[in-house]
C-alpha positions as CSV (number, residue, x, y, z in Angstrom):
1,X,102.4,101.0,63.9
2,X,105.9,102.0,63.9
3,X,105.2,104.9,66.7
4,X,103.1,102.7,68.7
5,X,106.5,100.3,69.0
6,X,108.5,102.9,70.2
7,X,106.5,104.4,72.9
8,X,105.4,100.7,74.0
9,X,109.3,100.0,74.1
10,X,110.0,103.3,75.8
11,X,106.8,102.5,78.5
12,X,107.9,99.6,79.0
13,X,110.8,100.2,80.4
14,X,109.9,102.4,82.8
15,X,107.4,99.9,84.0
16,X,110.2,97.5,84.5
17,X,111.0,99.9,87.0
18,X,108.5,98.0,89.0
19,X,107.2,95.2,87.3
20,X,108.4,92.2,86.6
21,X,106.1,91.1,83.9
22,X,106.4,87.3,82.8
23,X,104.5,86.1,79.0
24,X,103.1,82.7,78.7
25,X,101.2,81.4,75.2
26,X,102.8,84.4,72.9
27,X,103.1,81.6,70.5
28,X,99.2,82.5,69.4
29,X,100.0,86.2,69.1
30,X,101.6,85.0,65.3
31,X,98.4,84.4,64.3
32,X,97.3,87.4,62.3
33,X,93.5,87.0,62.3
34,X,91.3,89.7,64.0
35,X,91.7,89.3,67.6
36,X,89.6,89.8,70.7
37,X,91.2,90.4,73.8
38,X,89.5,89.7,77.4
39,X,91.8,90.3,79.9
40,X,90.5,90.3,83.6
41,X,90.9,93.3,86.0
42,X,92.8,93.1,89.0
43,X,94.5,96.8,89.0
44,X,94.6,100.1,87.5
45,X,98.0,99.6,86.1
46,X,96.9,96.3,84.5
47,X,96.1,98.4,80.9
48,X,99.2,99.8,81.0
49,X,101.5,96.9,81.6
50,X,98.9,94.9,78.9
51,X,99.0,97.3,75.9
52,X,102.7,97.9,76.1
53,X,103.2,93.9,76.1
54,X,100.7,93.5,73.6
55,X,102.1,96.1,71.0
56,X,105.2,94.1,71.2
57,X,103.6,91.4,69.0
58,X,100.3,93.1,67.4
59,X,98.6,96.2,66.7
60,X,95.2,96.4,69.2
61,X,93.0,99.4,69.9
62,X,92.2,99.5,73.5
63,X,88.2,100.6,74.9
64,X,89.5,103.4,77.6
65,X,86.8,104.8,80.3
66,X,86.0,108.0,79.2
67,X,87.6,109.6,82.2
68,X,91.4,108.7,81.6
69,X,90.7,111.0,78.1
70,X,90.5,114.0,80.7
71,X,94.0,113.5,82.1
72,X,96.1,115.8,79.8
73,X,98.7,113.4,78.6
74,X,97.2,110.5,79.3
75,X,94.6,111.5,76.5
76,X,97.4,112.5,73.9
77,X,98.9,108.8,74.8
78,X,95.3,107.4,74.2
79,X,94.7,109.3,71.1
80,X,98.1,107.8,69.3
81,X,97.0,104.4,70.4
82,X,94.1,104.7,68.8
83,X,91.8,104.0,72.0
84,X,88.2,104.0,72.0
85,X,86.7,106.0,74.7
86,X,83.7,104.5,76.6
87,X,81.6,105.6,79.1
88,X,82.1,104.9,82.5
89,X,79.7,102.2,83.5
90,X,80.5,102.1,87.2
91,X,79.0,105.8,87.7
92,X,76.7,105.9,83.9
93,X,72.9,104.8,84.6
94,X,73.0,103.6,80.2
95,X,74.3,100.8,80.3
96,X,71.9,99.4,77.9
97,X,71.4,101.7,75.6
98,X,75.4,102.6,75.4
99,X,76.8,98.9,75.2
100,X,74.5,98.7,72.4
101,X,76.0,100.9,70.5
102,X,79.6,100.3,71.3
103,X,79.2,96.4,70.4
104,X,78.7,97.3,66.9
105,X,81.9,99.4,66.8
106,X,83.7,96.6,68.2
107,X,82.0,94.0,66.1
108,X,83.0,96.3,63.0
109,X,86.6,96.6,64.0
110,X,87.1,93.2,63.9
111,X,85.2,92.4,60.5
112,X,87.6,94.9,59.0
113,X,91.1,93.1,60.8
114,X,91.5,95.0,63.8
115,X,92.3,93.7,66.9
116,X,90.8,95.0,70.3
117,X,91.2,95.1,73.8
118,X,88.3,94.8,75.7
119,X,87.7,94.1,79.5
120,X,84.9,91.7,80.2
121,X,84.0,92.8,84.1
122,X,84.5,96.8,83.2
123,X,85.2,97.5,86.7
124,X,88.5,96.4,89.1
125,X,87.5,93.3,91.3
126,X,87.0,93.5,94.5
127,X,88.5,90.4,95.8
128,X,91.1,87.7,94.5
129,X,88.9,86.9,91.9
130,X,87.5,88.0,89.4
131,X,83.8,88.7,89.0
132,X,82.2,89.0,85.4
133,X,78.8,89.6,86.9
134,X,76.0,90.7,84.6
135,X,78.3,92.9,82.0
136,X,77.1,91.7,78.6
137,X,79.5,93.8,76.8
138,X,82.2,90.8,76.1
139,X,79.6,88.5,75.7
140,X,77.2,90.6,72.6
141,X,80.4,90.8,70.7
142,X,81.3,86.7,71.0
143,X,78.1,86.5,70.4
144,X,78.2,88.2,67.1
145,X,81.9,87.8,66.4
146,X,82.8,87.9,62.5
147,X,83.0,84.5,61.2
148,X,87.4,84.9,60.4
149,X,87.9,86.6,64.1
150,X,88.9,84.6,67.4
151,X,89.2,85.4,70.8
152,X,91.9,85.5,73.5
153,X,91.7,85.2,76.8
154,X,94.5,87.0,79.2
155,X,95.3,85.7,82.8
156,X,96.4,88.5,84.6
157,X,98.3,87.5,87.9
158,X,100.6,89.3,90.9
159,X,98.8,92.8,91.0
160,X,95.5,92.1,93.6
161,X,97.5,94.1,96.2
162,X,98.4,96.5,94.5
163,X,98.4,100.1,95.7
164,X,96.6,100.2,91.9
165,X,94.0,98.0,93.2
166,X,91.3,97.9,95.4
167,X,92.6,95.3,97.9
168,X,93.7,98.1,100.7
169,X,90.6,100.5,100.7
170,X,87.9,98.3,98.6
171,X,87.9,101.6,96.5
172,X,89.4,102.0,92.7
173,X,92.7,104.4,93.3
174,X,92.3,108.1,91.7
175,X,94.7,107.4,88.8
176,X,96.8,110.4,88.9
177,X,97.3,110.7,92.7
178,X,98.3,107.4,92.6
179,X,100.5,107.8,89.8
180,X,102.4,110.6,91.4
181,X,103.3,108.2,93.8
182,X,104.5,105.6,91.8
183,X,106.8,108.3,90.2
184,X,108.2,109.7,93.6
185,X,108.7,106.1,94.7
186,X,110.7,105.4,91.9
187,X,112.7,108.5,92.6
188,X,113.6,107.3,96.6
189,X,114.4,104.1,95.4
190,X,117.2,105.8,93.3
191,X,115.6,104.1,90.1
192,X,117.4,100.9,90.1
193,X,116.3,99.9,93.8
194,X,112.4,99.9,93.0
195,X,111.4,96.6,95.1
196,X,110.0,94.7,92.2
197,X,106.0,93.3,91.4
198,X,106.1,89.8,89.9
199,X,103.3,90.2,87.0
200,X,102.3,87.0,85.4
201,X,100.1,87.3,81.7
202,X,98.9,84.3,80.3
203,X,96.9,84.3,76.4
204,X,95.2,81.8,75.6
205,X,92.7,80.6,72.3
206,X,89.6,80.2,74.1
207,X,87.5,81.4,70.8
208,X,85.6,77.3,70.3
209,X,84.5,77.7,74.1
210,X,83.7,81.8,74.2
211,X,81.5,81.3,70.8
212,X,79.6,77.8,72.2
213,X,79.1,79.9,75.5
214,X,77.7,82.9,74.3
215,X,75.0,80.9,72.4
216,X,73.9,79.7,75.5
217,X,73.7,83.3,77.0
218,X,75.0,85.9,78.8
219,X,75.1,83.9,82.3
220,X,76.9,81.3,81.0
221,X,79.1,83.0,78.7
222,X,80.1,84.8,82.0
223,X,80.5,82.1,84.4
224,X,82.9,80.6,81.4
225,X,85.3,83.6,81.3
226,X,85.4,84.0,85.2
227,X,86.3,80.3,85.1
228,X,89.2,81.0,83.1
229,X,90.3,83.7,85.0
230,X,89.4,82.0,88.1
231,X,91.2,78.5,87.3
232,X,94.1,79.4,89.4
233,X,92.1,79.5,92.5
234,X,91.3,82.7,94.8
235,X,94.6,84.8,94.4
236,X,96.1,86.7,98.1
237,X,96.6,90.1,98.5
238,X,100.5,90.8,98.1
239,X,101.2,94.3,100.0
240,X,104.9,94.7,98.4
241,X,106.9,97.3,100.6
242,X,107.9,100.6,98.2
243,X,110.8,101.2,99.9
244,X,114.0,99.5,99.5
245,X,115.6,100.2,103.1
246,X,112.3,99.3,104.7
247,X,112.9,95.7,106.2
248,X,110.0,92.8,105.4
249,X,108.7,92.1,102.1
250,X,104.8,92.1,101.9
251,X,101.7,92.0,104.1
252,X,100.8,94.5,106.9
253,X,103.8,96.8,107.0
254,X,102.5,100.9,107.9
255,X,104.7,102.1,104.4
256,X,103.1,99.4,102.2
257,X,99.6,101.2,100.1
């Protein structure tokens, strides 16, 4: 995992560029066990800022939409984290037949002491909150989850607004236009000026109340993870400026994305 450490350390840090990523509940994270995590999906960025935190305190394998694994380096990245490429369910008419298949890996994983990453919705939300829906993906693994393994639930606030997200254009970014402009914001902001994103991640056990959910079934397995990531009430849209000489904060501004 020793590689891993380093490049999370080095990514982190040019995230901080940007974000300003607060942890709550890292206490849990000494627990060794086999670990699910379900994080909720506000933004495209939200993998990256997640897996560098995480790898701070545990090894996980991320499950990466199939398309970041045709982005030249992004793929190399994937490839050392050990990510698990999935089909894009957003455009893929499969669903069945694919999460199928891909439960079992996951399942397997954690028999065998792995952690992974997994996000429940599988899409970016579309609002301040976020919607679970129909996915069944999160909920077949709970529902089969190896008797020693647990689950952890992330609480992802501060990006809905995000030029990441889909809170301008109701449309999920194209991930490397979008990164090019995070990297030529940096650069006019003279690297230390970056207006900064407060980012708050909360874990928490929720493995007694995914298990008893998923029993029930896949409705209200799902209504019991949106409620978690929901409990904080509908989150606004936060438009932060990009540009440090640019007067105003937030909301409305022509330079904000």
């Amino acid at each position: 995992m020793g590689y891993k450490k380093v490049l999370a350390a080095f990514y982190r840090g040019v995230l901080s560029s940007r974000y300003r990523v607060r942890l709550e509940g890292t206490g849990i994270l000494a627990d060794r066990r086999a670990t699910l995590f379900l994080p909720n999906h506000q933004a495209s960025v939200d993998p990256q800022i997640v897996c560098s935190q995480l790898l701070r305190y545990v090894d996980v394998s991320p499950l990466v939409t199939e398309g970041y694994f045709k982005i030249p380096v992004v793929a190399q990245v994937l490839h050392l984290m050990n990510a698990v490429r999935v089909p894009d369910l957003e455009k893929s008419r499969r669903e069945v037949n694919i999460v199928a298949g891909l439960n079992r890996v996951v399942v397997d994983a954690l028999a065998s002491g792995h952690n992974v990453l997994l996000y429940p919705a599988g899409q970016l939300t579309n609002s301040g909150l976020e919607h679970v829906g129909n996915k069944q993906g999160a909920w077949q693994v709970c529902n089969q989850l190896p008797g020693d393994a647990r689950v952890v639930g992330m609480r992802i606030r501060g990006l809905w607004g995000s030029m990441w997200s889909r809170a301008r254009t109701g449309r999920s970014p194209n991930f490397a236009w979008t990164y090019l402009k995070g990297i030529f914001y940096v650069l006019t902001n003279l690297l230390f000026f970056v207006p900064k994103r407060d980012v708050t991640i909360i874990f928490e056990d929720i493995t007694d109340g995914a298990v008893h959910y998923a029993a029930e079934g896949r409705q209200p397995f799902n209504r019991f993870l949106e409620s978690f990531y929901n409990a904080p009430g509908e989150e606004q849209p936060l438009f932060l400026k990009h540009f440090f000489y640019v007067r105003g904060r937030q909301h409305g501004s022509s330079s904000e994305l």
